[in-house]
N, CA, C and O atoms as a CHARMM CRD file, in Angstrom:
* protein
*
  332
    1    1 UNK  N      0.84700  -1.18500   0.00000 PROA 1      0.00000
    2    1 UNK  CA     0.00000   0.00000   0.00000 PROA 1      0.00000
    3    1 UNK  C      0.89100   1.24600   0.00000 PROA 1      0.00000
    4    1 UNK  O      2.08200   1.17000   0.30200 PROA 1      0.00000
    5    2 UNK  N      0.32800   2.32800  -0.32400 PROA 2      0.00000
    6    2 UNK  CA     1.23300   3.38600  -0.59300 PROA 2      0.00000
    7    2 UNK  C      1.10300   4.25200   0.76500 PROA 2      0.00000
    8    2 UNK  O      0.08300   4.53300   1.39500 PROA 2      0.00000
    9    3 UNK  N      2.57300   4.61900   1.04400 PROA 3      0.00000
   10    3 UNK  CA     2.60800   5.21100   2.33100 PROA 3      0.00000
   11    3 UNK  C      1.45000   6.48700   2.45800 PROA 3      0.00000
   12    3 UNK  O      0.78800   6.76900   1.46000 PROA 3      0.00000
   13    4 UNK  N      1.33100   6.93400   3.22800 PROA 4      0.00000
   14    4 UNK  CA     0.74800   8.49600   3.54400 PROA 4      0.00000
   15    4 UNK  C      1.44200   9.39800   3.33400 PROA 4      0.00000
   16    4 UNK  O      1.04000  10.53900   3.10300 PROA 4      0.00000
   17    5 UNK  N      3.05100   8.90600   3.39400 PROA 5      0.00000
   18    5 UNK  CA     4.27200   9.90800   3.41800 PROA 5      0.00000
   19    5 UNK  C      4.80000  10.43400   2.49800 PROA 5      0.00000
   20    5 UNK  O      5.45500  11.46400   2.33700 PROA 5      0.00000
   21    6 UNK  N      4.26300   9.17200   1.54200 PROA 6      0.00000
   22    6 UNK  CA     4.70700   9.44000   0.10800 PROA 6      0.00000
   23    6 UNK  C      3.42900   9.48200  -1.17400 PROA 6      0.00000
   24    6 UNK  O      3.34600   8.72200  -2.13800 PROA 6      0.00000
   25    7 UNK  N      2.69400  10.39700  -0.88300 PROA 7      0.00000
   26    7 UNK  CA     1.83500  10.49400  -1.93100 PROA 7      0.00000
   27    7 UNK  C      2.33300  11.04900  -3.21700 PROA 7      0.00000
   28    7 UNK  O      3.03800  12.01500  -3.50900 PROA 7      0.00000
   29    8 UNK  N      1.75900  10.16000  -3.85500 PROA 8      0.00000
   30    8 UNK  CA     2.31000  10.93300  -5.06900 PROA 8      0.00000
   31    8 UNK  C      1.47800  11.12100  -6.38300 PROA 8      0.00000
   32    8 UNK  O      0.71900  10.25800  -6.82400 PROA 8      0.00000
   33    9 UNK  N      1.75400  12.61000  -7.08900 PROA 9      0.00000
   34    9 UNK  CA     0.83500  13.67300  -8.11300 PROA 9      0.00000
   35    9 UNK  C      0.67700  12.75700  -9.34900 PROA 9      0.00000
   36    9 UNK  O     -0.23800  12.97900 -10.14100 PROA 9      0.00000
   37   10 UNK  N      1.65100  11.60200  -9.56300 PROA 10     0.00000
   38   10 UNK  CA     1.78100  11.00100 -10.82900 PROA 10     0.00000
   39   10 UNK  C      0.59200   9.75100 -10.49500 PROA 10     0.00000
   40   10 UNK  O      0.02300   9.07600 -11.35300 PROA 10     0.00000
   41   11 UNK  N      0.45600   9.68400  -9.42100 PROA 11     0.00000
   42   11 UNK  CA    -0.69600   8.36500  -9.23100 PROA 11     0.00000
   43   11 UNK  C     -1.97800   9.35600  -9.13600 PROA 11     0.00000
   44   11 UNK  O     -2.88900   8.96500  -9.86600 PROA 11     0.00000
   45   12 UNK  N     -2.23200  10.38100  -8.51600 PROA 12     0.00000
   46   12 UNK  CA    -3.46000  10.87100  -8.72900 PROA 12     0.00000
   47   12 UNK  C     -3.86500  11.29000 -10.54200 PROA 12     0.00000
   48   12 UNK  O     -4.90800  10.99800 -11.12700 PROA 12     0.00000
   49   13 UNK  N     -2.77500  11.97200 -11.05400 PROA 13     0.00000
   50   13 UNK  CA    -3.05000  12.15900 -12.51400 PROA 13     0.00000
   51   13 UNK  C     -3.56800  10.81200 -13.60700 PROA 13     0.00000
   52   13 UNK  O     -4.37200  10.72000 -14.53400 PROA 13     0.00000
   53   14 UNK  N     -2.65900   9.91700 -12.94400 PROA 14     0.00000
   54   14 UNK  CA    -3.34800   8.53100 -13.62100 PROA 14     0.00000
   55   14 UNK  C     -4.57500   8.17800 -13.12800 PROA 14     0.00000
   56   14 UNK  O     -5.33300   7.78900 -14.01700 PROA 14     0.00000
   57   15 UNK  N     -5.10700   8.17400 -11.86100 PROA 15     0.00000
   58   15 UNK  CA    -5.94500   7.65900 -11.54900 PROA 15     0.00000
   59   15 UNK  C     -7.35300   8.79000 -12.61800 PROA 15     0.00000
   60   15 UNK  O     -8.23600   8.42200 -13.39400 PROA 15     0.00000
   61   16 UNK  N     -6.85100  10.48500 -12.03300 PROA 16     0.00000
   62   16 UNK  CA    -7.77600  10.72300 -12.78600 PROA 16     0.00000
   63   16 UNK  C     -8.12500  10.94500 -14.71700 PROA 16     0.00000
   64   16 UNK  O     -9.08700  11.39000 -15.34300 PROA 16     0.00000
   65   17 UNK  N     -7.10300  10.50700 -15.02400 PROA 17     0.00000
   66   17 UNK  CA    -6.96200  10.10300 -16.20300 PROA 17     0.00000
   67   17 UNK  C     -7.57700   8.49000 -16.67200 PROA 17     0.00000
   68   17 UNK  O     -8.15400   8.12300 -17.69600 PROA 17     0.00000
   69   18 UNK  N     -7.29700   7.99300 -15.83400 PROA 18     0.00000
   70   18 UNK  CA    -8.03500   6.41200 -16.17800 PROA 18     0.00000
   71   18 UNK  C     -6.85900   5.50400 -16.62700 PROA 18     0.00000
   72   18 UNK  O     -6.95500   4.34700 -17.03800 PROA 18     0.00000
   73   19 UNK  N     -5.56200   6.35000 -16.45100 PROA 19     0.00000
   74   19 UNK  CA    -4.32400   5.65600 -16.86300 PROA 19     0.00000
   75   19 UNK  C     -3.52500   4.44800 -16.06300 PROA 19     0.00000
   76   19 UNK  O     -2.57900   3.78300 -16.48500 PROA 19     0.00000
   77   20 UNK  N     -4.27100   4.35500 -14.63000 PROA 20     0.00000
   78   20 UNK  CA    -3.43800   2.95900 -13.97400 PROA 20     0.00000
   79   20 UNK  C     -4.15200   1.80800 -14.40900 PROA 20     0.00000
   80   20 UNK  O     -5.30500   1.70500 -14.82600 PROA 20     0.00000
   81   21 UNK  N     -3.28600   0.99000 -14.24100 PROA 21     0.00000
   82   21 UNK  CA    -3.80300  -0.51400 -14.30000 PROA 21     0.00000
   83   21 UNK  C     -4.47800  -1.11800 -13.46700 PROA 21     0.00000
   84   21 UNK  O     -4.20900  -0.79000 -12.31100 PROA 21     0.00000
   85   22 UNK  N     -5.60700  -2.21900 -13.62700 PROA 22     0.00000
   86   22 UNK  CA    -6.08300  -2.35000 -11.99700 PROA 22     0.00000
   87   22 UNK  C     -5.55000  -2.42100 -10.81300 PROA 22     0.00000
   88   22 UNK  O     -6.09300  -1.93000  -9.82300 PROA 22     0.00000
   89   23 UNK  N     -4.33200  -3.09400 -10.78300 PROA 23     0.00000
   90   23 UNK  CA    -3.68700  -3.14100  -9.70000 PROA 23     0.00000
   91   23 UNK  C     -2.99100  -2.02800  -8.97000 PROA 23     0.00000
   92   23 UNK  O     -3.00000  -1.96700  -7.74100 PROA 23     0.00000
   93   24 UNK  N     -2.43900  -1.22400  -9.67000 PROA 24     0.00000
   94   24 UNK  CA    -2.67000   0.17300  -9.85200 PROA 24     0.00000
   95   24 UNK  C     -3.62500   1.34700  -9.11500 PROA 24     0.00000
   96   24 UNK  O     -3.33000   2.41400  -8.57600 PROA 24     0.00000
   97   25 UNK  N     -4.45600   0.90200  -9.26200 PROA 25     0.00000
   98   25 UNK  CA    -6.22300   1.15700  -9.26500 PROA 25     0.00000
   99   25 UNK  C     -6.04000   1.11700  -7.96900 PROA 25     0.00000
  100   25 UNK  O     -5.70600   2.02600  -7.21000 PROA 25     0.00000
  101   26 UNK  N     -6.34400  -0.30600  -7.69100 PROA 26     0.00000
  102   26 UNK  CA    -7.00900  -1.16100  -6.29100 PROA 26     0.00000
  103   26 UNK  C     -5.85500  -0.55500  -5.09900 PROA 26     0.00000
  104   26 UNK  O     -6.18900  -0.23800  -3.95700 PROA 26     0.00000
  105   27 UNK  N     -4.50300  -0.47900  -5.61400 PROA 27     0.00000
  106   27 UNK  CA    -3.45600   0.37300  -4.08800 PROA 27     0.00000
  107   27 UNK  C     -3.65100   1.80500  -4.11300 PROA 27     0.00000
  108   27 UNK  O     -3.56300   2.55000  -3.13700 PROA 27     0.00000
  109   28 UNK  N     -3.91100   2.12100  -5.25700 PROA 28     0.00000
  110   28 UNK  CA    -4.49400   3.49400  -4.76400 PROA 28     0.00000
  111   28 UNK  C     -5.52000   4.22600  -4.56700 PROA 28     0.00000
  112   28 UNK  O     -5.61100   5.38500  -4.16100 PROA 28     0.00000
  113   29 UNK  N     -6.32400   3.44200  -4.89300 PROA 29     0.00000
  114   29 UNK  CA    -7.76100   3.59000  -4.34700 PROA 29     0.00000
  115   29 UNK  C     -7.88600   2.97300  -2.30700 PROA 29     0.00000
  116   29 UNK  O     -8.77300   3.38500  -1.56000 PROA 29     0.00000
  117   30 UNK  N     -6.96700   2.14900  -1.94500 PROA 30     0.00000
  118   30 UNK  CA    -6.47600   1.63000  -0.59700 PROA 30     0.00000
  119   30 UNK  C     -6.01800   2.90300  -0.06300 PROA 30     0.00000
  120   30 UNK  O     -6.68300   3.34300   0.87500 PROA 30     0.00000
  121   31 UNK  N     -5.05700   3.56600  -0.44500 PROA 31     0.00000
  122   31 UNK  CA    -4.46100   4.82100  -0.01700 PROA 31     0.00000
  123   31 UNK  C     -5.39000   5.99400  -0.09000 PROA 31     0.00000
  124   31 UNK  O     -5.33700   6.84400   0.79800 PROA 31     0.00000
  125   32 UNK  N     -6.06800   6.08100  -0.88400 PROA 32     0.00000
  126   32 UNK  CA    -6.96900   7.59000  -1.00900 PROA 32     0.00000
  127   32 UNK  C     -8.10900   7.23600   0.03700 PROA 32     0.00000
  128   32 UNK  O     -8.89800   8.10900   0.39800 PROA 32     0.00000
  129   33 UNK  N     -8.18100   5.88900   0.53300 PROA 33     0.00000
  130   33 UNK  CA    -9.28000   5.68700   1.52400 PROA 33     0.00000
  131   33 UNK  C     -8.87600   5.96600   3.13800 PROA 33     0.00000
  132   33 UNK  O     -9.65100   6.21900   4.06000 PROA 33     0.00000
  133   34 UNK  N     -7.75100   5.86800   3.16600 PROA 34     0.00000
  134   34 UNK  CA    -6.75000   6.77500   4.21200 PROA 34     0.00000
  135   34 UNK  C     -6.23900   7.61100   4.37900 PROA 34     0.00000
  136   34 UNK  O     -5.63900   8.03200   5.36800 PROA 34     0.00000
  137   35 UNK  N     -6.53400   8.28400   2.66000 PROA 35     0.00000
  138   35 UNK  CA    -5.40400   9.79700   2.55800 PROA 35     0.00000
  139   35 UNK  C     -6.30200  10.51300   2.41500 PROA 35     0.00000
  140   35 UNK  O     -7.07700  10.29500   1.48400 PROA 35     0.00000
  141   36 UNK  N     -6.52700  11.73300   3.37900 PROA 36     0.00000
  142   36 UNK  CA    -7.65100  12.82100   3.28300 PROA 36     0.00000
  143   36 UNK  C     -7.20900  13.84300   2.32700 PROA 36     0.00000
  144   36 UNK  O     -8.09900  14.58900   1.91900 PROA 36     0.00000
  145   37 UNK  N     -5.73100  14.07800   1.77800 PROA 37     0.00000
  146   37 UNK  CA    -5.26300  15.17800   1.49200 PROA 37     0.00000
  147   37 UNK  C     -5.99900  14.59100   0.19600 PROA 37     0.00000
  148   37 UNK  O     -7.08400  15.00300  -0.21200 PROA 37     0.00000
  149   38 UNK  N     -5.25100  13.57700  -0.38200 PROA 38     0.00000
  150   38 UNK  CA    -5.20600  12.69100  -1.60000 PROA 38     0.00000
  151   38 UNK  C     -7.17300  12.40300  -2.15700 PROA 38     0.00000
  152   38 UNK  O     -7.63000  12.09200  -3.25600 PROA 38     0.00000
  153   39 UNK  N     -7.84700  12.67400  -0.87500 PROA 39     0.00000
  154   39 UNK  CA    -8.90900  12.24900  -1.28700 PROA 39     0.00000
  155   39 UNK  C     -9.90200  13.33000  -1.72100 PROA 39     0.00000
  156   39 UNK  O    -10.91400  13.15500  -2.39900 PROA 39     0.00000
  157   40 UNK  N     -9.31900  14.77200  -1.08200 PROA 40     0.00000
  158   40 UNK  CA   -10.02300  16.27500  -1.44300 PROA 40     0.00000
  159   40 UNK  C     -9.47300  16.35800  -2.65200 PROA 40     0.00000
  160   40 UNK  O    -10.22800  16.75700  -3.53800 PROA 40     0.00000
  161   41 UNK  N     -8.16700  16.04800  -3.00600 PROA 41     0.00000
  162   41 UNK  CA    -7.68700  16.25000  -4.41200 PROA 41     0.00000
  163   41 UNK  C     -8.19400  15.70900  -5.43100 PROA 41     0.00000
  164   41 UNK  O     -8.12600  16.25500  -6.53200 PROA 41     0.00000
  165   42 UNK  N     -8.85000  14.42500  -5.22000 PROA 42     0.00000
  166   42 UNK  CA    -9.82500  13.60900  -5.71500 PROA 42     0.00000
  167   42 UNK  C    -10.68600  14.16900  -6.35200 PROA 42     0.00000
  168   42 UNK  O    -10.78700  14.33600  -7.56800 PROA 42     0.00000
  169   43 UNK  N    -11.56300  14.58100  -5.22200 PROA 43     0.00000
  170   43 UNK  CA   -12.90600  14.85100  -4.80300 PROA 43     0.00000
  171   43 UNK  C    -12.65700  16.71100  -5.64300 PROA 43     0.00000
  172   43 UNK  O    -13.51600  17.19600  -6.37900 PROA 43     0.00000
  173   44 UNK  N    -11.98300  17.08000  -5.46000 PROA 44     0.00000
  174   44 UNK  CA   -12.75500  18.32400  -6.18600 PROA 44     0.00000
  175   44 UNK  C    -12.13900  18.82400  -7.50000 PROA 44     0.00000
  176   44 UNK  O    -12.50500  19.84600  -8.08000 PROA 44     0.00000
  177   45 UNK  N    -10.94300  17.80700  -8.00200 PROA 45     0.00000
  178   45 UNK  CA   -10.65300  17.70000  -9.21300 PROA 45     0.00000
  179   45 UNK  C    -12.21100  17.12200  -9.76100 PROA 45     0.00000
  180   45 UNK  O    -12.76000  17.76100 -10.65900 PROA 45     0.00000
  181   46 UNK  N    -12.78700  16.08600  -9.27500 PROA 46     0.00000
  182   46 UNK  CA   -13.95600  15.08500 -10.30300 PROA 46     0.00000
  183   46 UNK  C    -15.37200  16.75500  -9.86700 PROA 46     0.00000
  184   46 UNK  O    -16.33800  16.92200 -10.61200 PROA 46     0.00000
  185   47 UNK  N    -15.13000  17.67200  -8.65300 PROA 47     0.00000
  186   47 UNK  CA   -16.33900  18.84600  -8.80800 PROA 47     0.00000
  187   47 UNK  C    -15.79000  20.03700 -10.01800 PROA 47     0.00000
  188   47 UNK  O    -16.39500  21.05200 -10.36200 PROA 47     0.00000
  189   48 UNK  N    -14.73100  19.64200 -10.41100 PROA 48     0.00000
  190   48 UNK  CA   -14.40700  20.84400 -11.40500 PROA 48     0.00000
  191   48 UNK  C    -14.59700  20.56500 -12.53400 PROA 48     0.00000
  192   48 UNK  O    -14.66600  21.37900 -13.45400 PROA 48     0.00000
  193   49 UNK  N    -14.73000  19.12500 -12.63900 PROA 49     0.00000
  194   49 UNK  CA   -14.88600  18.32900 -14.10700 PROA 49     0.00000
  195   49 UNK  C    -16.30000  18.76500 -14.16700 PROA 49     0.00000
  196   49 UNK  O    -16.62400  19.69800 -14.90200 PROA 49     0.00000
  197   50 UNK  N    -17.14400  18.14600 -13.44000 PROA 50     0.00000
  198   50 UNK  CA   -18.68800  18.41200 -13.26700 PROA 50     0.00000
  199   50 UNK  C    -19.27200  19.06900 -11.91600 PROA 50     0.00000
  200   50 UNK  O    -19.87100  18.44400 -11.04100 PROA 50     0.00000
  201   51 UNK  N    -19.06000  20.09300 -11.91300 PROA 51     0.00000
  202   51 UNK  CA   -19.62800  21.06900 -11.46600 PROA 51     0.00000
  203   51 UNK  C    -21.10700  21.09900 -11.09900 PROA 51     0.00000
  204   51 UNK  O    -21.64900  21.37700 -10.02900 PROA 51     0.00000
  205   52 UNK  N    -21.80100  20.60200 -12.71600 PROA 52     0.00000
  206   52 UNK  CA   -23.73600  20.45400 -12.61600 PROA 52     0.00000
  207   52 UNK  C    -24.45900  19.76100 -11.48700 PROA 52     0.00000
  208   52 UNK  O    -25.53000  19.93500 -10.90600 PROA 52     0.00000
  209   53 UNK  N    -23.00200  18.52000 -11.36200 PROA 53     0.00000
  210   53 UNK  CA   -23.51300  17.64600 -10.20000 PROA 53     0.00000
  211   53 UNK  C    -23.23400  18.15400  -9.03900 PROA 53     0.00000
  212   53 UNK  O    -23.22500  17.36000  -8.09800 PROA 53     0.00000
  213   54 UNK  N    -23.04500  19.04800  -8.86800 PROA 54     0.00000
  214   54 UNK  CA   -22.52200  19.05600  -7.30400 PROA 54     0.00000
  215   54 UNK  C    -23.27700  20.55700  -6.59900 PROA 54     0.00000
  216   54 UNK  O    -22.97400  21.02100  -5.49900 PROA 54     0.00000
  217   55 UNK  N    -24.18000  21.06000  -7.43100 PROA 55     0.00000
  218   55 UNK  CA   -24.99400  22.28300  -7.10000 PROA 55     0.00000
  219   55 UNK  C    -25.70100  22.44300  -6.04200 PROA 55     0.00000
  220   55 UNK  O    -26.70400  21.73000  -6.01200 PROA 55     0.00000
  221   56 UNK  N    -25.53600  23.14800  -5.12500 PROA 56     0.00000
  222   56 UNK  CA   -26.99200  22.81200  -4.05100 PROA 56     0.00000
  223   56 UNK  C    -28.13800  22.69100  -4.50600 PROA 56     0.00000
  224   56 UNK  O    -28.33600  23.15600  -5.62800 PROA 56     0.00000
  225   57 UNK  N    -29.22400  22.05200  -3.80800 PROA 57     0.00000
  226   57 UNK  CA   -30.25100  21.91700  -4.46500 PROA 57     0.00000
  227   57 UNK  C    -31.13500  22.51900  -3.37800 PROA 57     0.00000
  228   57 UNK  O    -32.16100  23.17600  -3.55600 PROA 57     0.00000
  229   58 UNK  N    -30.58300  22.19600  -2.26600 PROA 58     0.00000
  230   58 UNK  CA   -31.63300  23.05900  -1.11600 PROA 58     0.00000
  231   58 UNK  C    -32.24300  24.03700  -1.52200 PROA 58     0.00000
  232   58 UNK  O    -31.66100  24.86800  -2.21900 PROA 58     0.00000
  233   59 UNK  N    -33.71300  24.18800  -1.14500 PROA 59     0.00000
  234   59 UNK  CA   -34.79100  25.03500  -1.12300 PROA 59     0.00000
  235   59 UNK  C    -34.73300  25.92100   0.13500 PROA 59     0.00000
  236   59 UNK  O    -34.29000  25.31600   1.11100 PROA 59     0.00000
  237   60 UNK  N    -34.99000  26.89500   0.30200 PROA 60     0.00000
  238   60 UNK  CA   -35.24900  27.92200   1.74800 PROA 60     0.00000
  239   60 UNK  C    -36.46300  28.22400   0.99100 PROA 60     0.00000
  240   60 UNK  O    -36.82200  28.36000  -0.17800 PROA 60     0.00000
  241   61 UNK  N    -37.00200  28.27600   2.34900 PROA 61     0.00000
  242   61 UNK  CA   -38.60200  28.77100   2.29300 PROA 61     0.00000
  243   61 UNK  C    -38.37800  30.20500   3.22500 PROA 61     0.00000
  244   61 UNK  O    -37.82700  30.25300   4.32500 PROA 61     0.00000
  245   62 UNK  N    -39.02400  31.46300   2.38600 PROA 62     0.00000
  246   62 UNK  CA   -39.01000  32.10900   3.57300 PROA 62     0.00000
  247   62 UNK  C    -40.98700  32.93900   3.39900 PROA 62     0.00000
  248   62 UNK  O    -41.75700  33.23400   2.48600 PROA 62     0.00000
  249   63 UNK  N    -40.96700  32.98500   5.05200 PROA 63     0.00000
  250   63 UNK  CA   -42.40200  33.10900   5.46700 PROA 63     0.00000
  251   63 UNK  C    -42.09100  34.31300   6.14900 PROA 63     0.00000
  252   63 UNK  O    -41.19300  34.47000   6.97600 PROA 63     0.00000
  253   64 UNK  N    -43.10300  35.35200   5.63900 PROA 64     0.00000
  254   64 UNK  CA   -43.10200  36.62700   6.70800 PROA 64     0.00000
  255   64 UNK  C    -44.19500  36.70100   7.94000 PROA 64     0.00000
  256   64 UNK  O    -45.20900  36.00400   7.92500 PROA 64     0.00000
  257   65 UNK  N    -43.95100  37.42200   8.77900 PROA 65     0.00000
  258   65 UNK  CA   -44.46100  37.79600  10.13000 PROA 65     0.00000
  259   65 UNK  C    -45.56400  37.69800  10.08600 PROA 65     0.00000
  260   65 UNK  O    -45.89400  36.69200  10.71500 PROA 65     0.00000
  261   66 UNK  N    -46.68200  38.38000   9.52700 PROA 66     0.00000
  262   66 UNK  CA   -47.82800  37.86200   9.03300 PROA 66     0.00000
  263   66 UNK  C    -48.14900  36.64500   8.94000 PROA 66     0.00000
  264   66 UNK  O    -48.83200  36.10200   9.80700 PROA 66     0.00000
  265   67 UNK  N    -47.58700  35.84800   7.58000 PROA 67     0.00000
  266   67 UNK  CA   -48.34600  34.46900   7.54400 PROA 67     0.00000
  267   67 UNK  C    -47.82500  33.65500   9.03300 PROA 67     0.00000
  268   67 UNK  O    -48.63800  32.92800   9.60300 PROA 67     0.00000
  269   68 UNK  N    -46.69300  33.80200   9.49300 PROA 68     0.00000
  270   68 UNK  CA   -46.35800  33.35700  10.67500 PROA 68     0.00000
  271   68 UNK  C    -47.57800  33.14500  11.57200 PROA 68     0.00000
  272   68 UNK  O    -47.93300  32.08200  12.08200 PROA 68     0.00000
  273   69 UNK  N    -48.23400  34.51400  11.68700 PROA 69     0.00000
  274   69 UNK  CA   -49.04000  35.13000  12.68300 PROA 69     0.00000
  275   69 UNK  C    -50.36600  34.11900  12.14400 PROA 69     0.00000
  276   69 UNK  O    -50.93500  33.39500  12.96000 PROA 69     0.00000
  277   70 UNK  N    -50.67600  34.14500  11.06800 PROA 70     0.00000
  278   70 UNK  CA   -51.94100  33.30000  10.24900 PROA 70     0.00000
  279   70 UNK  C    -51.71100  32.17900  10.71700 PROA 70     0.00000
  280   70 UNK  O    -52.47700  31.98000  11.66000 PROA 70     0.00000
  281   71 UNK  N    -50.99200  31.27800  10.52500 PROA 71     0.00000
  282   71 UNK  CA   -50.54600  30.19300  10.48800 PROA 71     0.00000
  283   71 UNK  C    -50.64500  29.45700  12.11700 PROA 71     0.00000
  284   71 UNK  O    -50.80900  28.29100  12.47500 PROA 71     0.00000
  285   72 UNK  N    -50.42200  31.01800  13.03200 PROA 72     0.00000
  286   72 UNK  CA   -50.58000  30.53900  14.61000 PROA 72     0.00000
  287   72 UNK  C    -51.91000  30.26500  15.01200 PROA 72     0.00000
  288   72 UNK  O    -52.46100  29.34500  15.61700 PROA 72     0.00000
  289   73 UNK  N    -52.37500  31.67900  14.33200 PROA 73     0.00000
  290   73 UNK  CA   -53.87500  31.65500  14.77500 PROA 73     0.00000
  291   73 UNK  C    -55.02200  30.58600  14.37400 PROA 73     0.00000
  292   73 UNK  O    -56.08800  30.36600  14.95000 PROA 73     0.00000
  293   74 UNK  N    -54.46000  29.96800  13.16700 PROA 74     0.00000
  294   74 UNK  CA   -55.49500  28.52100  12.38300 PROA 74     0.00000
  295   74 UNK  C    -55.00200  27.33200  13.43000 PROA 74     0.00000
  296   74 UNK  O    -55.76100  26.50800  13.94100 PROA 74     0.00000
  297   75 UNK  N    -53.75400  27.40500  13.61500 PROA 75     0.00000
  298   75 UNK  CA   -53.07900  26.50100  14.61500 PROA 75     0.00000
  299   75 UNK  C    -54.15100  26.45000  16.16400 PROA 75     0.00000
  300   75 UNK  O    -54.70600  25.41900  16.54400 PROA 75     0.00000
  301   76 UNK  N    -54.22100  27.37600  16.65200 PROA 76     0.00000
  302   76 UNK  CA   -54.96300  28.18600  17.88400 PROA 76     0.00000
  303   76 UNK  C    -56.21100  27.68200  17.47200 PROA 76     0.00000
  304   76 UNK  O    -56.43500  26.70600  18.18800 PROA 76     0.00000
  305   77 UNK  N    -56.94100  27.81800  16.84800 PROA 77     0.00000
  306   77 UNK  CA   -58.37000  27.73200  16.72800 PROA 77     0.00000
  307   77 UNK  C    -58.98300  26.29900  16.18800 PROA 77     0.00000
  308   77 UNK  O    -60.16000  25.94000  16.23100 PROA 77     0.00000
  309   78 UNK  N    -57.83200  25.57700  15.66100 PROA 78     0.00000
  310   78 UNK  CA   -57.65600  23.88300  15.38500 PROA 78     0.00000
  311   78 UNK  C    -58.11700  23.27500  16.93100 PROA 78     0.00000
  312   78 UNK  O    -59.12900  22.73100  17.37300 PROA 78     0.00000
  313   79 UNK  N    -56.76200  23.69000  17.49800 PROA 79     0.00000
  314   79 UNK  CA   -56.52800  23.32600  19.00500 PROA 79     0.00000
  315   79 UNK  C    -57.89200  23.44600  19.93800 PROA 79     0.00000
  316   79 UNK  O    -58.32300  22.72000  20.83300 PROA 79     0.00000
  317   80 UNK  N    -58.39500  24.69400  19.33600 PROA 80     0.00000
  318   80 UNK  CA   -59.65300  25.12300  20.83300 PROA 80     0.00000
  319   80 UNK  C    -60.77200  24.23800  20.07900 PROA 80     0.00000
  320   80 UNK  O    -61.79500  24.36900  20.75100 PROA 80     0.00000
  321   81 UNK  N    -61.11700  23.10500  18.60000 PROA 81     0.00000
  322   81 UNK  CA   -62.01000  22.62800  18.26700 PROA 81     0.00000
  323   81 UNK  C    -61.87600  21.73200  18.61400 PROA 81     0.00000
  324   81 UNK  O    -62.90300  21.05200  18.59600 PROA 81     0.00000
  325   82 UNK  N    -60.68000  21.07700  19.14200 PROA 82     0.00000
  326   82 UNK  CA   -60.40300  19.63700  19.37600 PROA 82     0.00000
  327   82 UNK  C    -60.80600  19.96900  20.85800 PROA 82     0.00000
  328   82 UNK  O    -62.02600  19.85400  20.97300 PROA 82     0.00000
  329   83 UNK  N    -60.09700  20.40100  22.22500 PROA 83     0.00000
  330   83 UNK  CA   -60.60300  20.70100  23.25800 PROA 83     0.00000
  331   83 UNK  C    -62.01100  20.60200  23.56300 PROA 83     0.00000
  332   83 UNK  O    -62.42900  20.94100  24.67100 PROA 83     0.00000
């Protein structure tokens, strides 16, 4: 397995090139599962390639003071029908 100590730019370029061999592959794919440096280098070389994928998608909802206030009072008057 490849040290931590010795990472090296020519195995990430192959890897992200598609240029190692499996065996190749399989020790350094062993090492990038231990190497955090090796694995951001990874990881945001493949977000620069594709970018589309990696967009937030989160929604924010925003509600003003008012409907807040609506929203209490239907709440409130639910409550006092069940009571």
């Amino acid at each position: 397995m490849i040290s931590m100590d010795r990472c090296k730019r020519e195995q990430i370029v192959g890897f992200l090139r598609n240029q190692l061999d499996v065996d190749e592959k399989l020790e350094f794919l062993g090492h990038v599962e231990a190497c955090v440096q090796c694995w951001e280098e990874i990881y945001n070389a493949r977000k620069n390639e594709h970018p589309h994928y990696y967009k937030r998608t989160s929604r924010q909802v925003k509600i003003t003071d008012s409907e807040l206030k609506r929203i209490d009072t239907l709440q409130q008057e639910a409550d006092e029908k069940v009571a």
